[in-house]
N, C-alpha and C positions, 0 to 999 in steps of 0.2 A: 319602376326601373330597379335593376337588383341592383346591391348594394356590393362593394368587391374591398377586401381588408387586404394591403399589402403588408405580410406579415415576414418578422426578422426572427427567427428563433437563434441563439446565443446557449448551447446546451452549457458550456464548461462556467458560464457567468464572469467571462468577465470583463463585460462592462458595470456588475457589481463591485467586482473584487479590486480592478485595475481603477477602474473609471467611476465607485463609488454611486453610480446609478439605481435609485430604486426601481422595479422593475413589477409590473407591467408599465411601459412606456407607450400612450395613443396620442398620436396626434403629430401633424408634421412637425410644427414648431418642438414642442418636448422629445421628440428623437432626433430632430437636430442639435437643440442641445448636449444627447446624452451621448451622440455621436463626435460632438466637440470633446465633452468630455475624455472618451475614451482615447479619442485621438491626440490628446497633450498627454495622457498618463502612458501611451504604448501606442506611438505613429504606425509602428510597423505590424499592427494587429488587424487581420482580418478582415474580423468582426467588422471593424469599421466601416471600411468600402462595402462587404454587406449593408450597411444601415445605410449608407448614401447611395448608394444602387436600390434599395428601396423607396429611397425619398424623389430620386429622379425617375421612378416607374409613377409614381404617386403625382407627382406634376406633368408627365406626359399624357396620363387617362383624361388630366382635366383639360388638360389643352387641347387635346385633340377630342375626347366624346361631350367635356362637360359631364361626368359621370359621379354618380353618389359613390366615392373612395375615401375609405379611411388608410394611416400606415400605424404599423404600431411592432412595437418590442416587448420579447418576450423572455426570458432567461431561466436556464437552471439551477446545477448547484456544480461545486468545483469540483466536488466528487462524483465525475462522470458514471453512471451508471443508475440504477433504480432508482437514486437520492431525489439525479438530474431529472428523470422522466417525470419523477410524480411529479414537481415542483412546476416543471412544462403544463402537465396537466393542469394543473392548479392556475398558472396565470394564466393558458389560453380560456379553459372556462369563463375565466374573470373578464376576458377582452370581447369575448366573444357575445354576453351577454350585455356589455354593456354597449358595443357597436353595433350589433344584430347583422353579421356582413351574411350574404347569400352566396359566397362564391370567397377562396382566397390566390392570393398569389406569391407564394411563399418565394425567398429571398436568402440565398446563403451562400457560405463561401467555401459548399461543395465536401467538407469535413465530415461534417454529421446528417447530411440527406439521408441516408439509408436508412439509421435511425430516428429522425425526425418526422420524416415522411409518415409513417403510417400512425403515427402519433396525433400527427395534425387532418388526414385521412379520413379516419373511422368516429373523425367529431363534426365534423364538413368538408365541404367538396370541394377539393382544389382543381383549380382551371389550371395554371402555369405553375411551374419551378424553374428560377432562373438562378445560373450559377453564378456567381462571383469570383475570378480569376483577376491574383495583382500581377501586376506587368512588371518584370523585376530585370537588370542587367543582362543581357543575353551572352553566349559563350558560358566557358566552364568557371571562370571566376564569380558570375550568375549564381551558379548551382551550388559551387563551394559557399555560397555568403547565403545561400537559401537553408543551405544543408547548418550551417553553422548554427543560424539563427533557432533554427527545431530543435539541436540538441542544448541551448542554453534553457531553454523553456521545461521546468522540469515533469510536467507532466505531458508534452510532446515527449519526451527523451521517454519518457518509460511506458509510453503509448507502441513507441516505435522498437526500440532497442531492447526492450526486457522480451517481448516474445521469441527477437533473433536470438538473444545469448538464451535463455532456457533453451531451444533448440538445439544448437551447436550444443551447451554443455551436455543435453540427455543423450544426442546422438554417438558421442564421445566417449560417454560411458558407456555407450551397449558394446565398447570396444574393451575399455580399459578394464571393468569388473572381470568380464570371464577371463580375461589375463591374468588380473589379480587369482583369484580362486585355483586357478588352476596352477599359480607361481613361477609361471611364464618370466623373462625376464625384464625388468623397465624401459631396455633397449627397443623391445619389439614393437611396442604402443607409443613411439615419439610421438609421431603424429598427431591420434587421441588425444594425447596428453599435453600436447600444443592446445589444439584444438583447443579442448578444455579450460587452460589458461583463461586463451581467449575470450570463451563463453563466458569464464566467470569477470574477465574485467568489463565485458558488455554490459553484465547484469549490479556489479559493482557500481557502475556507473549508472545504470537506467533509475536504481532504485538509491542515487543519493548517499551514497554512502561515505564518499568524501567530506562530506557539506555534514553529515552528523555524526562524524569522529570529529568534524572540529568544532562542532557543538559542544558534543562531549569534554574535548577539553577545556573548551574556553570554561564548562559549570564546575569541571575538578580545581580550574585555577582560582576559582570564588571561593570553593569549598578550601581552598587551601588558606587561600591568604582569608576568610571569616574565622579558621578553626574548626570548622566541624569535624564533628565526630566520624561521620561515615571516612572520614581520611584514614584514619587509624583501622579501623576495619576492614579498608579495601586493601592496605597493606598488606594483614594478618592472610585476606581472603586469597591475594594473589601467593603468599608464604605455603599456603596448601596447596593450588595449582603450580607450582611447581613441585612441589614436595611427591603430588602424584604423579606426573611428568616420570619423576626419579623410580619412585616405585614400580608406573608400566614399566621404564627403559626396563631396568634389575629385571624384572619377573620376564623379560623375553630371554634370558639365558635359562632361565628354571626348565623349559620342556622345549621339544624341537616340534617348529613349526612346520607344515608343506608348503605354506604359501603366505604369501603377503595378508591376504583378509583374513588368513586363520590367525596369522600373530599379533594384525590390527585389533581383533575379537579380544585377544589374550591379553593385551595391554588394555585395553578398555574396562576387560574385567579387575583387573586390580587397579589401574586408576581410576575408577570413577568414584568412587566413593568421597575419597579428599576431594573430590572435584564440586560435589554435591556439597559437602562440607564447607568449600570453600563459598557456595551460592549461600549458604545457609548463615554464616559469618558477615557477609553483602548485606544481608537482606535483615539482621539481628540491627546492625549498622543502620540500616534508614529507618530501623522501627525506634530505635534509641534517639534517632536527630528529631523524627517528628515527635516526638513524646517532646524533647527539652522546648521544641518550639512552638508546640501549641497546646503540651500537658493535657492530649489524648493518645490512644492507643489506635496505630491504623488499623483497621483490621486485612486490607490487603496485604499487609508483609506477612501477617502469620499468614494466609491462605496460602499466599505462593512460595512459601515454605514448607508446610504440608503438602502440595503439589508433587513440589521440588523431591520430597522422600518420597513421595509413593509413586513417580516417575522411577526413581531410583532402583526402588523395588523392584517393579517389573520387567525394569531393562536386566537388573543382576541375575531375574530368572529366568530371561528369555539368553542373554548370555551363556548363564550355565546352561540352559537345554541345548546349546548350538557347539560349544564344548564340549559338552558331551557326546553328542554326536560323532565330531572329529577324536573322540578319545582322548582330548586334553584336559587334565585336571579332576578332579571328584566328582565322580555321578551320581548324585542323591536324589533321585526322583521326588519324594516328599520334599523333601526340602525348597528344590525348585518349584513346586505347587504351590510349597506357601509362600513365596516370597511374591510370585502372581497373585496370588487373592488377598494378600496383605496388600499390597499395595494400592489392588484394585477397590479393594473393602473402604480401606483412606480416600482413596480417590472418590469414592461415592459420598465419602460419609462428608470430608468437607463443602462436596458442593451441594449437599441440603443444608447444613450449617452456614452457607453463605447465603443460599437461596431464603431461608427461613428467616435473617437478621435484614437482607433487602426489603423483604416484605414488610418486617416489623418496622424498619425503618418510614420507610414507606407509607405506612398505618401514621404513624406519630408526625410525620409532616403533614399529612390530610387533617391529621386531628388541630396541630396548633394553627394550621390556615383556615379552617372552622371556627 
């Protein structure tokens, strides 16, 4: 008689993450368990009814055929994507050899079949796919408490919301740029420029951005009341970002612009520097705190400092080549070359000097684990 595995895939993980479940989960009793579990960490999750929709397919086979049926769970990783797949891979191998089913009957709650499916497919042969649908309030207050509960979930939220706002905001600009360029008036692109808003509080919101500005401050409010150093630095840092602020502003009276992007270009070109300056003040600031705190040298602050200038570079001579063009400012051909191969030159040289200390490092862990 074949053998039939009623199997739960969980790509996102979490009845690990929520419901602390180690995972591959075989057997009725143990995914009833982990189905309990998940169901006290996050009633309103899924997943759950998934795994009890497979434990009731798993007691019907037996009651009605008497048949050799195993159920079992299977999970990813929270970072949907290649992470999840392999990890998939990895425990259905695992269940699979240790059940030996002939046939499966996969069990989900309709999310991630389409990627699932061919996953569990091309390793054995599925007979059924049965979807899992929760039964939720009916009417529109229904749908507003359905719709709610997705966008509190922050990787719903940005599964769903981060592709509509990129959207809205690229479509917006194929409006609002050639207005710019051309120095069109800001009346003409309301719209757009709505538009756009919107797109970006979409994408504001998909990707969290609330939640770690106020991360952010609650670490500056530590950093303040412990004393640290980087306070005094981020002062200084922020004294420069304005300071170039002041300087773009000034330098757009210096030459007459045609349009909005020509004089955005012109301000950028004389503010960026202090701007750059001002990263480079930041980042001297956490090389100094972690030295007082653990009396080494990080070597990431110098990388992304070195970065930071030979970023700098290349923008100032891709600036000037675009000034130039518009006949604003000094056309120094050499000069603009080297400010591109300077930068680019840094740009190469520190990431073999990073590449090269990774390795070494690298080497000296193997060796003292030896």
């Amino acid at each position: 008689m074949k053998k039939t595995l009623v199997l739960v895939v969980d790509r996102d993980d979490d009845f690990g993450i929520k419901g602390g479940v180690d995972t591959p989960v075989i057997g009725v009793e143990q995914c009833s368990v982990a189905a309990m579990r998940l169901g006290i960490a996050d009633p309103e999750d899924s997943d759950v009814n998934a795994l009890y929709a497979a434990i009731n397919i798993y007691r019907e086979i037996i009651a009605e055929a008497g048949g050799d049926v195993e159920v079992a769970l299977i999970c990813g990783n929270e970072k949907v994507g290649y992470r999840s797949d392999t990890a998939i891979v990895d425990e259905l191998e695992a269940v699979l050899e240790e059940v030996g089913p002939d046939r499966i009957i996969l069990v989900g709650d309709g999310a991630e079949d389409e990627y699932v499916y061919p996953i569990i497919s091309s390793r054995i042969k599925i007979d059924s796919v049965r979807k899992v649908y929760v039964k939720q309030a009916p009417g529109i207050e229904g749908t507003v408490y359905i719709i709610s509960r997705i966008l509190e979930d922050p990787a719903k939220r940005k599964r769903f919301l981060a592709p509509l706002g990129w959207i809205i905001a690229l479509v917006s600009l194929v409006y609002i740029v050639p207005a710019a360029v051309s120095g069109s008036s800001v009346f003409s692109v309301t719209g757009p420029l709505i538009a756009f808003l919107i797109g970006a509080i979409f994408l504001l919101y998909a990707y969290s951005v609330p939640d770690w500005l106020s991360k952010w401050r609650e670490k500056w409010v530590r950093r303040i009341r412990h004393g640290s150093v980087t306070v005094t630095f981020f002062m200084i840092s922020s004294l420069f970002i304005v300071l170039g602020m002041i300087i773009g502003y000034l330098s757009l009276g210096e030459v007459y612009s045609g349009s909005v992007f020509q004089g955005a270009a012109w301000f950028m070109s004389n503010a960026m520097w202090p701007f750059i300056f001002a990263v480079l003040v930041y980042e001297v600031g956490g090389l100094a705190d972690a030295y007082l705190s653990t009396r080494t040298v990080k070597l990431k602050y110098v990388v992304l400092s070195v970065i930071v200038v030979a970023m700098g570079l290349v923008l100032t001579g891709m600036l000037d080549v675009l000034l130039g063009y518009y006949g604003i400012g000094a056309s120094n051909t050499l000069l603009m070359t080297a400010e591109i191969i300077a930068g680019i030159s840094l740009a190469l040289a520190i990431a073999i000097v990073q590449r090269r200390t990774g390795r070494s490092g690298a080497a000296a862990a193997e060796a003292s684990e030896g």
